[in-house]
C-alpha positions in Angstrom: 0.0 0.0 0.0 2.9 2.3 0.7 4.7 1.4 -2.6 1.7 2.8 -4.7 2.2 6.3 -3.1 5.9 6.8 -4.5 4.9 6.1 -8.2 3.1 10.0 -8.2 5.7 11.3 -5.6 8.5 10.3 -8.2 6.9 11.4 -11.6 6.0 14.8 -10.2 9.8 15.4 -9.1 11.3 13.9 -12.3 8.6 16.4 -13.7 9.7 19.1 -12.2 13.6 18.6 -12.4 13.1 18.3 -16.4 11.0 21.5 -16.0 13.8 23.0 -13.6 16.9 22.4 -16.0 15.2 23.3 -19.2 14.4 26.8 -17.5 18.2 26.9 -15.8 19.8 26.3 -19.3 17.8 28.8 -21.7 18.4 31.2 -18.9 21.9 30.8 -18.5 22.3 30.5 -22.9 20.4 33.9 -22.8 22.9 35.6 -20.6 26.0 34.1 -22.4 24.4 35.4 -25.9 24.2 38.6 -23.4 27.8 38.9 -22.6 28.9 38.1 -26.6 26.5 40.7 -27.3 24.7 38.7 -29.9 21.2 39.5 -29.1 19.4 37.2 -31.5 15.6 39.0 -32.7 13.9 36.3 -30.6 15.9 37.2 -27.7 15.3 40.9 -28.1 11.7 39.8 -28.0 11.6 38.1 -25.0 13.9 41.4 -22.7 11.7 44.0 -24.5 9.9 45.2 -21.0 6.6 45.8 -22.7 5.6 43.7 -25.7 4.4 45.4 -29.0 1.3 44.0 -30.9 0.5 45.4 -33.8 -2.7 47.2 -34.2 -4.1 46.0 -37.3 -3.7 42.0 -35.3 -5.7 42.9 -32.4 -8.7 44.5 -34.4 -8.4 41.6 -36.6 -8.7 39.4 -33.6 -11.7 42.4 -32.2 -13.7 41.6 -35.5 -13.6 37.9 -35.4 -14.4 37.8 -31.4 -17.3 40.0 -32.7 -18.7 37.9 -35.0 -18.3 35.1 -32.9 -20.6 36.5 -30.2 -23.3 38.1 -32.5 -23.5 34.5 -34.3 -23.7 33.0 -30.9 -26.3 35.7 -29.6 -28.5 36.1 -32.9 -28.2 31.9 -32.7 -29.7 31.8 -29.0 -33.2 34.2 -30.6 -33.6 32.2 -33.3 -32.7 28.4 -32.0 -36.7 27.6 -31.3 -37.7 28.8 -34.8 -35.2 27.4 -37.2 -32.9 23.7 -37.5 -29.6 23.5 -35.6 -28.0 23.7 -39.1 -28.6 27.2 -39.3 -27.2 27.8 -35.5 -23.9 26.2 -36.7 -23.7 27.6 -40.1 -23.8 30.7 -38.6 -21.5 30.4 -35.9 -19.1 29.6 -38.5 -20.2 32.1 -41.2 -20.6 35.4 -39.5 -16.9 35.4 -38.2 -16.3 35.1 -41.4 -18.1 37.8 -42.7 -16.3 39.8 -40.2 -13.2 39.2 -41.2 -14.3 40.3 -44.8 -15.5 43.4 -43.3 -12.1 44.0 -41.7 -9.8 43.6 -44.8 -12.4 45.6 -46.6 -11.8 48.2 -43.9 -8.2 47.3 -43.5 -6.8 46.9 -46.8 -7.1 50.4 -47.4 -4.6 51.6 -45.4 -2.0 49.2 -46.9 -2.8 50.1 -50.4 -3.4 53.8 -50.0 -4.2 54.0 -53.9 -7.2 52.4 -54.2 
């Protein structure tokens, strides 16, 4: 009975030492990069004190949360009078259309000649 209690007591430590050295080592590769002064991009990344998202991806991810939740909320009104089909279909195609409507709002700025 005492034997079946070491089996979790032993994974979770080997766990955790894997865990433990794989953190040790990228840390201590990031400070010898440091001290060479070969700052890779990802590693510029990762000590930049506040990240940067670009705009343009978080209103792209804005519109498609959108959609999502008017599909889901115009899908809750009219479940009782229509067929679950056409719950589904539009949880799937309204995000859609919002993500047209965003490059259609969007793509403007890239191409300013249009």
């Amino acid at each position: 009975m005492q034997e079946e209690i070491f089996i979790p007591i032993v994974m979770f430590l080997v766990v955790g030492i894997v865990v433990y050295q794989y953190l040790k080592n990228r840390h201590e590769e990031r400070l010898a990069l440091i001290e060479k002064a070969d700052i890779s991009p990802e590693l510029k990344n990762v000590l930049r004190i506040r990240p940067v998202y670009p705009v343009k991806a978080v209103v792209k991810w804005a519109f498609l949360i959108l959609g999502l939740g008017l599909a889901l909320v115009i899908g809750g009104f009219i479940e009782p009078y229509v067929d679950e089909m056409v719950v589904g279909g539009l949880i799937f195609g309204l995000p859609g259309i919002m993500l047209l409507v965003y490059y259609k709002m969007y793509g403007k700025l890239d191409n300013p000649s249009q």
